[in-house]
ROTITI-203786 format. One record per residue (C-alpha): residue number from 1; residue in one letter; z, y, x. Coordinates in steps of 0.1 Angstrom, whole numbers, plus 2048, in hexadecimal, padded with zeros to 3 digits. Layout:
resi = NUM | resn = a | Z = Z | Y = Y | X = X
...
end
This chain:
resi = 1 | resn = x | Z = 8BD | Y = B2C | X = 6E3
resi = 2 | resn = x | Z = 8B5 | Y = B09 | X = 6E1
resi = 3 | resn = x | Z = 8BA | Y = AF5 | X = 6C3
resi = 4 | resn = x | Z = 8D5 | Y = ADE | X = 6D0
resi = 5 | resn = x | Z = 8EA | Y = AFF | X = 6DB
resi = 6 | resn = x | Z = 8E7 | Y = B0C | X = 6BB
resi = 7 | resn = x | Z = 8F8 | Y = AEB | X = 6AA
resi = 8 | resn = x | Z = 913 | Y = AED | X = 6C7
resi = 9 | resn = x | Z = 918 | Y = B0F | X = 6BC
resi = 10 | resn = x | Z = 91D | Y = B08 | X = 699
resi = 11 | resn = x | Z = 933 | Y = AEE | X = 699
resi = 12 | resn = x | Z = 948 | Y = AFD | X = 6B2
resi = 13 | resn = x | Z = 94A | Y = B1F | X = 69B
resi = 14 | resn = x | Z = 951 | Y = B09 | X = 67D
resi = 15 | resn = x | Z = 970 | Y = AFB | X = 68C
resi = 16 | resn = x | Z = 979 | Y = B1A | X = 69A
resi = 17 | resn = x | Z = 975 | Y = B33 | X = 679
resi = 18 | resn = x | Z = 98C | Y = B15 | X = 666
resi = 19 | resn = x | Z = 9A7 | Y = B1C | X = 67A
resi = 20 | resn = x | Z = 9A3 | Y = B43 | X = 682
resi = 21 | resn = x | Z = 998 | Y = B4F | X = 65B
resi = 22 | resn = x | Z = 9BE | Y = B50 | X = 65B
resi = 23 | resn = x | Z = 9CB | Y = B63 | X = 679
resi = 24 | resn = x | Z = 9A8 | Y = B6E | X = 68A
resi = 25 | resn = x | Z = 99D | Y = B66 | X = 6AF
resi = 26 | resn = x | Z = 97E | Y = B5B | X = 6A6
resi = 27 | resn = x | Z = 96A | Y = B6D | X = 6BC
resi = 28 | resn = x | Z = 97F | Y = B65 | X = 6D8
resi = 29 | resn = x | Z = 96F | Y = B45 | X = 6DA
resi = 30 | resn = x | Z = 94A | Y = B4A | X = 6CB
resi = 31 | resn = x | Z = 93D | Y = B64 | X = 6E0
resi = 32 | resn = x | Z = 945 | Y = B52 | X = 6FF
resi = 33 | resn = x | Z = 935 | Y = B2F | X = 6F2
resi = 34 | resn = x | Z = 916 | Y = B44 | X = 6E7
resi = 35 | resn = x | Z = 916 | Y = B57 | X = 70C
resi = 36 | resn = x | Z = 91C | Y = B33 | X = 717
resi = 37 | resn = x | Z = 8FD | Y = B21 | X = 704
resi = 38 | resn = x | Z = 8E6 | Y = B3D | X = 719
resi = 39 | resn = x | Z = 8ED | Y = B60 | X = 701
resi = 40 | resn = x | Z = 8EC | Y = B81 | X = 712
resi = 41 | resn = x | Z = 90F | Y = B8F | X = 70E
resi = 42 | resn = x | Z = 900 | Y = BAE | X = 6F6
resi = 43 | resn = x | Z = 8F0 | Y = B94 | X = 6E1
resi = 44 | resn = x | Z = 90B | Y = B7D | X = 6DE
resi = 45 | resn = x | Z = 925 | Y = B99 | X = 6D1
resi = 46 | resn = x | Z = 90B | Y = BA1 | X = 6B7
resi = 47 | resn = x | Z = 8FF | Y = B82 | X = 6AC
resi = 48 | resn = x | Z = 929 | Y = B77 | X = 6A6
resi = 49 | resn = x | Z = 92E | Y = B97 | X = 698
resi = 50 | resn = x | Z = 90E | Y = B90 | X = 67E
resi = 51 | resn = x | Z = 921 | Y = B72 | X = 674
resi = 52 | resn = x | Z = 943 | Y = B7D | X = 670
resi = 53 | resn = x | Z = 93B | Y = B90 | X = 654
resi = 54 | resn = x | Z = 939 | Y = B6F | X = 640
resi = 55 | resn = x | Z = 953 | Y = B5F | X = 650
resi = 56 | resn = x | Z = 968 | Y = B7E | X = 63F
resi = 57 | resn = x | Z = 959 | Y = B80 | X = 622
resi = 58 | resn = x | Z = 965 | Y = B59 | X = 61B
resi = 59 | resn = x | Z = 982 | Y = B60 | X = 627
resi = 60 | resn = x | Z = 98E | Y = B80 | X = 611
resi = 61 | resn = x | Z = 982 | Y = B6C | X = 5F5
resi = 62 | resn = x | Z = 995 | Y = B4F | X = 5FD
resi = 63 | resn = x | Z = 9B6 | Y = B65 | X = 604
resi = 64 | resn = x | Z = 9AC | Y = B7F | X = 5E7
resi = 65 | resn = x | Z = 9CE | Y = B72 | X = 5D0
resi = 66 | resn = x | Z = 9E5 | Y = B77 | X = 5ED
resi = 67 | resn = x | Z = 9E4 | Y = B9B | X = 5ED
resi = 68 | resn = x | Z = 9FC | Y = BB6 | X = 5D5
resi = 69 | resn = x | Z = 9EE | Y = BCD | X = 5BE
resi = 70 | resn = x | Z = A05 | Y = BE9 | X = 5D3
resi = 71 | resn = x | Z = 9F7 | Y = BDC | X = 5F3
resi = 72 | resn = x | Z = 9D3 | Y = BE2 | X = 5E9
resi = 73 | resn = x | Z = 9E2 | Y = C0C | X = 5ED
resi = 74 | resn = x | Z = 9D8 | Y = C0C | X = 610
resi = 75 | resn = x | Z = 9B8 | Y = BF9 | X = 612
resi = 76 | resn = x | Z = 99F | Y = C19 | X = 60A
resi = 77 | resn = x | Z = 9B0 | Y = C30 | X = 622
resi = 78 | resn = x | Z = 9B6 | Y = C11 | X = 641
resi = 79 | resn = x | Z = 987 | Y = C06 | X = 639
resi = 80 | resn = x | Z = 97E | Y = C29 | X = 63D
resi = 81 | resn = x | Z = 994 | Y = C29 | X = 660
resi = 82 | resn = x | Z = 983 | Y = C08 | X = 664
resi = 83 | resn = x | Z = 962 | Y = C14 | X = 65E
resi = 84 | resn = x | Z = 961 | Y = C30 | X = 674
resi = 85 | resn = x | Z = 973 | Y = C21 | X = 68F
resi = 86 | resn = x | Z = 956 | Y = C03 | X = 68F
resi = 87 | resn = x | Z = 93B | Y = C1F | X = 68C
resi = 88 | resn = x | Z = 94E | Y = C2D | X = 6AC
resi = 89 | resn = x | Z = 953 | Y = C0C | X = 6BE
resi = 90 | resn = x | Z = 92C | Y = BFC | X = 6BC
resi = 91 | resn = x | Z = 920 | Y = C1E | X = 6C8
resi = 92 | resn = x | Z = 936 | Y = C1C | X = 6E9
resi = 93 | resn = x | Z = 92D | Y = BF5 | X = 6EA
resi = 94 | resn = x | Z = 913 | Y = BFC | X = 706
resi = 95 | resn = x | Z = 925 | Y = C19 | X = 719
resi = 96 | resn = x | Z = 94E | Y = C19 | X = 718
resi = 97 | resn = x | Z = 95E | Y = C0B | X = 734
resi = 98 | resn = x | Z = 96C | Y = BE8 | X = 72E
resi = 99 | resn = x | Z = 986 | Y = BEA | X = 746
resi = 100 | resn = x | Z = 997 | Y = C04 | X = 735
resi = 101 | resn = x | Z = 992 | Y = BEF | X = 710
resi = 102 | resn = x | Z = 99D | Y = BD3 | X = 71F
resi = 103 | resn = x | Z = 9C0 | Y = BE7 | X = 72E
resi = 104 | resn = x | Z = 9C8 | Y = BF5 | X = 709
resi = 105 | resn = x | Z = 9C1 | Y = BD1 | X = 6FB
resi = 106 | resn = x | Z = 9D9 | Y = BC3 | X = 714
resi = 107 | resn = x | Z = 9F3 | Y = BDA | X = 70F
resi = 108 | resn = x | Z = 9ED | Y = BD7 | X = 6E7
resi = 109 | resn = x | Z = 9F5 | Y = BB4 | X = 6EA
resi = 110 | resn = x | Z = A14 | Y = BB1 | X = 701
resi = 111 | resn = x | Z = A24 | Y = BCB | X = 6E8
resi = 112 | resn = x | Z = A23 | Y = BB2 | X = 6CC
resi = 113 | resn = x | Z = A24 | Y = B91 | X = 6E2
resi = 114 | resn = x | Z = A48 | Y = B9D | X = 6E8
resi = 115 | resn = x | Z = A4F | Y = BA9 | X = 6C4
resi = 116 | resn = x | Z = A46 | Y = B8A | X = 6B9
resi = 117 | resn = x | Z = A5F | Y = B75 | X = 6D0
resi = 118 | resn = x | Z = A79 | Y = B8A | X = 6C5
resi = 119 | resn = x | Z = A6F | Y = B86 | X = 69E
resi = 120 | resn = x | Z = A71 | Y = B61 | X = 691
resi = 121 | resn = x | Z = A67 | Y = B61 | X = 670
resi = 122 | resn = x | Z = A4A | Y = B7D | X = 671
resi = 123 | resn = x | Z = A2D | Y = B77 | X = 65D
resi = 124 | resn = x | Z = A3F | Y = B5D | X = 64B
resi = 125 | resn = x | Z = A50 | Y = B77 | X = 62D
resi = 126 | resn = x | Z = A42 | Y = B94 | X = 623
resi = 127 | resn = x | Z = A5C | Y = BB6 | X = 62E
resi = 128 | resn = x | Z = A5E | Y = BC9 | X = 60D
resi = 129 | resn = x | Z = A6D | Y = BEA | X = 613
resi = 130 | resn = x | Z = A64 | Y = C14 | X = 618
resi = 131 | resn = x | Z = A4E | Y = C19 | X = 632
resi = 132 | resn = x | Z = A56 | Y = C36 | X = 64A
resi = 133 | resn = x | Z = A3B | Y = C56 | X = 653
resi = 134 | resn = x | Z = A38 | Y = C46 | X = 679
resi = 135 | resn = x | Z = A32 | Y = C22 | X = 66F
resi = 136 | resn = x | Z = A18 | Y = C2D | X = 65A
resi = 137 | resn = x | Z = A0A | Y = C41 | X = 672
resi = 138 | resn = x | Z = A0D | Y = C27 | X = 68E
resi = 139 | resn = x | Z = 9FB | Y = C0E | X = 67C
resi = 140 | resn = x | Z = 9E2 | Y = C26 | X = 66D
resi = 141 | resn = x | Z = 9D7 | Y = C2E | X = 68F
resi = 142 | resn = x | Z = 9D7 | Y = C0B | X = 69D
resi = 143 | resn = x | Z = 9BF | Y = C04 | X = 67E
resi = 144 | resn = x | Z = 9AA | Y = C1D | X = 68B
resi = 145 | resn = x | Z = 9AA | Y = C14 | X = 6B1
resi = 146 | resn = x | Z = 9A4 | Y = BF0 | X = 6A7
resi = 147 | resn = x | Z = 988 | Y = BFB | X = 693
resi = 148 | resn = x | Z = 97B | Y = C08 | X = 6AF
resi = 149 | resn = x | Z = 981 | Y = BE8 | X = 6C6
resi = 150 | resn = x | Z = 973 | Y = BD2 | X = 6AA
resi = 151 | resn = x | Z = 951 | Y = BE6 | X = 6AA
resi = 152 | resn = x | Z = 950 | Y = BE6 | X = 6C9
resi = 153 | resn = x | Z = 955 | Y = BC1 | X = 6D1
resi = 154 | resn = x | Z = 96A | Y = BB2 | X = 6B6
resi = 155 | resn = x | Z = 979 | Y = B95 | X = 6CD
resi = 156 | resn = x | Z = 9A2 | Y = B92 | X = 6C1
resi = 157 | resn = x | Z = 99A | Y = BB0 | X = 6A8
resi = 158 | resn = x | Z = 9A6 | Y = B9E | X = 68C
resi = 159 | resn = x | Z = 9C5 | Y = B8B | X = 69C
resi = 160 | resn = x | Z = 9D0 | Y = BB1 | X = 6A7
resi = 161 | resn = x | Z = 9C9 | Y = BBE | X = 683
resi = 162 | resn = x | Z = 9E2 | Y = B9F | X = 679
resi = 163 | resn = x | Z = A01 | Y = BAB | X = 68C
resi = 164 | resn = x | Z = 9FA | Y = BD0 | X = 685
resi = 165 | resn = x | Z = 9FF | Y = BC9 | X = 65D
resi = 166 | resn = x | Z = A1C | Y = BB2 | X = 662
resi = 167 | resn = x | Z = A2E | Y = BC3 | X = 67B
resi = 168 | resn = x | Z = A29 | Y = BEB | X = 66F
resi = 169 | resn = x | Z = A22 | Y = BE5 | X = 64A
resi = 170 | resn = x | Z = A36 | Y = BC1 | X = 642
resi = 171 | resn = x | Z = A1C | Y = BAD | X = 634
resi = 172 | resn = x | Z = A1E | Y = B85 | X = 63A
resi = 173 | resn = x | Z = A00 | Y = B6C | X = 649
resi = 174 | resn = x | Z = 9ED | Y = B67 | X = 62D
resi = 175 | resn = x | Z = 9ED | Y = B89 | X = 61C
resi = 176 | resn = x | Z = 9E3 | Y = B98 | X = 63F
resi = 177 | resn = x | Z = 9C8 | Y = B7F | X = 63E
resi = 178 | resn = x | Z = 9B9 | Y = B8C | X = 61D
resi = 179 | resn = x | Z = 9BD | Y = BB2 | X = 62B
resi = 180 | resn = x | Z = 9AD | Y = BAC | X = 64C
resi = 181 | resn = x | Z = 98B | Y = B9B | X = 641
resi = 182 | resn = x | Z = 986 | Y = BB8 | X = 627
resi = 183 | resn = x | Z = 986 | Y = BCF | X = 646
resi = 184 | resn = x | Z = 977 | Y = BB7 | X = 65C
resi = 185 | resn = x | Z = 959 | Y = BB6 | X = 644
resi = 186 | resn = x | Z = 952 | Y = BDA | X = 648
resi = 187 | resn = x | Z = 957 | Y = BDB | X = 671
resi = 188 | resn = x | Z = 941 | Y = BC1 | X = 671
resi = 189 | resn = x | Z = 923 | Y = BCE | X = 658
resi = 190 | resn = x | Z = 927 | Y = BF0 | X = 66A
resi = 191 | resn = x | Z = 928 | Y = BDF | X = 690
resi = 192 | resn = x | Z = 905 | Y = BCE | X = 683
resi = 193 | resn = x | Z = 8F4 | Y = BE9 | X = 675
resi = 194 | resn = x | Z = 8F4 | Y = BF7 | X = 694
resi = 195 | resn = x | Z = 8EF | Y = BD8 | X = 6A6
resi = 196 | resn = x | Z = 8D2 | Y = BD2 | X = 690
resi = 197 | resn = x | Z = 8C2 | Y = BF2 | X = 692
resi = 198 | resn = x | Z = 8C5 | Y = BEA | X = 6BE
resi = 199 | resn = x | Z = 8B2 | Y = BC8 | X = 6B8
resi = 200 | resn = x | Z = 8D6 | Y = BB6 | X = 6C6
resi = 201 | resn = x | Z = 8D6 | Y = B9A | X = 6A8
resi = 202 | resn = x | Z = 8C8 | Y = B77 | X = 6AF
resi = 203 | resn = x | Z = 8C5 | Y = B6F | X = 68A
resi = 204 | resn = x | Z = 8B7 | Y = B4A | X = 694
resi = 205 | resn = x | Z = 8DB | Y = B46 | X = 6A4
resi = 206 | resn = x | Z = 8EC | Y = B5F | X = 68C
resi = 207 | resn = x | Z = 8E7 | Y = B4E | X = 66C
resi = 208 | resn = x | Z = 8EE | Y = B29 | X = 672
resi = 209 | resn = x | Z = 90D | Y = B38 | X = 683
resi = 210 | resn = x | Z = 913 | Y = B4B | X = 666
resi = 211 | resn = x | Z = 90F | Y = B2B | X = 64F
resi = 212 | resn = x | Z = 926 | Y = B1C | X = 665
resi = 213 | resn = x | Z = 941 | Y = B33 | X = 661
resi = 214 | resn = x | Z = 942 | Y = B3A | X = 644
resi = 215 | resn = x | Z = 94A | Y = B11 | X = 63A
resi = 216 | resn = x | Z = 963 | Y = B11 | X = 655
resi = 217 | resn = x | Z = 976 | Y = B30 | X = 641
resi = 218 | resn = x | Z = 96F | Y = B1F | X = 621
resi = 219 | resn = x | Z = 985 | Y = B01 | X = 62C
resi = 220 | resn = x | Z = 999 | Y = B17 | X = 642
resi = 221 | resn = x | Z = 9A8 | Y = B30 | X = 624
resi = 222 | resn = x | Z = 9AE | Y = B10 | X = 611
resi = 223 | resn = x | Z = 9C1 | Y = AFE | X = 628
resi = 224 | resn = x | Z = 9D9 | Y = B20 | X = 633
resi = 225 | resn = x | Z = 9E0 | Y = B26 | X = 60E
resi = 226 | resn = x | Z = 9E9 | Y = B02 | X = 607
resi = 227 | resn = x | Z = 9FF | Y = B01 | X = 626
resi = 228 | resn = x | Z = A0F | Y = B22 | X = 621
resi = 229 | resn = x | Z = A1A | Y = B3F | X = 63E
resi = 230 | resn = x | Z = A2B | Y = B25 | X = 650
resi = 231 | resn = x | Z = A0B | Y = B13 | X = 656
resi = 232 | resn = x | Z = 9FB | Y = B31 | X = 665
resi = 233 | resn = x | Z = A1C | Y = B38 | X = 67A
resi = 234 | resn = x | Z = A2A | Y = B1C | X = 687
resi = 235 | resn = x | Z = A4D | Y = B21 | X = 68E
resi = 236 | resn = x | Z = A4C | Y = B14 | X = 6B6
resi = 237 | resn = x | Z = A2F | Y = B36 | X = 6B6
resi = 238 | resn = x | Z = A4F | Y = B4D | X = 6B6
resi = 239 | resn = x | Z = A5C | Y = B39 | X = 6D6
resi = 240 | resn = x | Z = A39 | Y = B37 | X = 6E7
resi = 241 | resn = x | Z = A31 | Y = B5D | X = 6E7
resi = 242 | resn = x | Z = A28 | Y = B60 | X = 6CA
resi = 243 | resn = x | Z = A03 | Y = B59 | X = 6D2
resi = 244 | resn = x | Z = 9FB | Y = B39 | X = 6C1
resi = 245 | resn = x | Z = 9EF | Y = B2C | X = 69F
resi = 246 | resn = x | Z = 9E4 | Y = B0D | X = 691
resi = 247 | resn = x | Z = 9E7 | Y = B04 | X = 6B6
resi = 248 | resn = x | Z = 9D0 | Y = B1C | X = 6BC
resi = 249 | resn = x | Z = 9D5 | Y = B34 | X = 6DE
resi = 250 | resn = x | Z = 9CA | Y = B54 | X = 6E2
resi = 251 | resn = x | Z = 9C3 | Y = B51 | X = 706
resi = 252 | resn = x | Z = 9A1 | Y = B54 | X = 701
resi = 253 | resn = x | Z = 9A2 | Y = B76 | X = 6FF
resi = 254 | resn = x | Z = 9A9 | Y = B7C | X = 724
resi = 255 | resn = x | Z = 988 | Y = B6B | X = 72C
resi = 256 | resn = x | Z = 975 | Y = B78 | X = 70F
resi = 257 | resn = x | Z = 97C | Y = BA2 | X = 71C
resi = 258 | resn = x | Z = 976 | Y = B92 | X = 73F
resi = 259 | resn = x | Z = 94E | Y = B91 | X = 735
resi = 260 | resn = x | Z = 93C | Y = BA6 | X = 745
resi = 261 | resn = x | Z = 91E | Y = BAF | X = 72D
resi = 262 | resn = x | Z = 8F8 | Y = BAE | X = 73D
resi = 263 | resn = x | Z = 8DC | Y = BCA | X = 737
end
């Protein structure tokens, strides 16, 4: 990739990763300016993916206070899920069928587009309460399919983590966004290793991008904790479909599963 696409790509991820640090859907719009600028589709998801690890790791520091002593509980059990589910997921990048991914993805996220309309102020207060056997077990599950999905291609992993952990386990927007970059740190390093190991990373691409990132979640975390949940979830979201942050659509993501990947 030519120098000049390699700036475009950069400043566009830095923009991007200061809005998404908080609610995810990064990818949604990275890998298809990188397959734009002339990547290979394979290359692409595995160059981003190279780079979201810091764009996570500046993230979960800069959300690191948000978080409960209790909450931390379910971390250790939910990263194992996480890992294996990533492990899973990068090893069925080059042979599962898309077509099916992208059905279970759809159907994922019309579930808790509508959930959303019919819940005003989610996100904005954490639920405190008991949490039943089959909640737990939904959301454990979902953590684990997701896991998958983010190894596997990671585009709208994190903004499906988000609504998994506040609508099964009550957490608001900015605690959510501490929990998610701890577990998007480990999908990410496992996705890579393997990736890496393949010869898949464009580290001339990979680490500006990475640099690039990582600033935009610097300022991103800053300006989310500053502004509060509200900031994160606008309230007109709820009347919208629940799909928008920051301004920020998710439509991407119809495009993005569209790609076909080359080789």
């Amino acid at each position: 990739m030519v120098i000049v696409n390699i700036i475009i790509a950069c400043l566009i991820s830095f923009f991007v990763s200061a809005i998404s640090v908080s609610i995810g859907g990064t990818s949604l719009i990275t890998i298809p300016v990188l397959i734009w600028l002339g990547m290979i589709s394979k290359n692409a998801i595995a160059t981003n993916m190279f780079a979201l690890i810091f764009l996570s790791i500046f993230g979960a520091v800069g959300f690191r206070k948000e978080i409960r002593p209790t909450q931390n509980k379910m971390i250790p059990l939910f990263l194992i899920l996480t890992i294996c589910g990533s492990f899973i997921g990068a090893n069925l990048m080059l042979t599962i069928d898309e077509d099916i991914l992208k059905k279970i993805i759809a159907v994922i996220i019309c579930i808790i587009a509508v959930s959303l309309f019919f819940k005003k102020d989610l996100g904005i207060h954490e639920r405190k309460g008991k949490l039943s056997k089959m909640k737990f077990f939904i959301g454990t599950l979902s953590v684990f399919i997701l896991g998958v999905y983010g190894g596997f291609f990671s585009g709208g992993y994190v903004s499906l983590l988000t609504y998994i952990f506040i609508l099964v386990f009550g957490l608001n927007f900015l605690q959510t966004a501490f929990v998610t970059k701890i577990f998007n740190i480990f999908s990410s390093l496992v996705a890579c290793a393997f990736f890496f190991y393949h010869g898949l990373i464009n580290f001339s691409v990979g680490i500006p991008l990475a640099i690039s990132m990582s600033l935009g979640a610097f300022f991103g975390t800053r300006l989310a904790i500053a502004k509060g949940n509200l900031w994160i979830r606008p309230p007109k979201q709820s009347q919208s479909g629940g799909f928008k942050s920051f301004g920020f659509s998710h439509r991407p993501l119809y495009v993005c599963l569209s790609l076909k990947r080359e080789g």
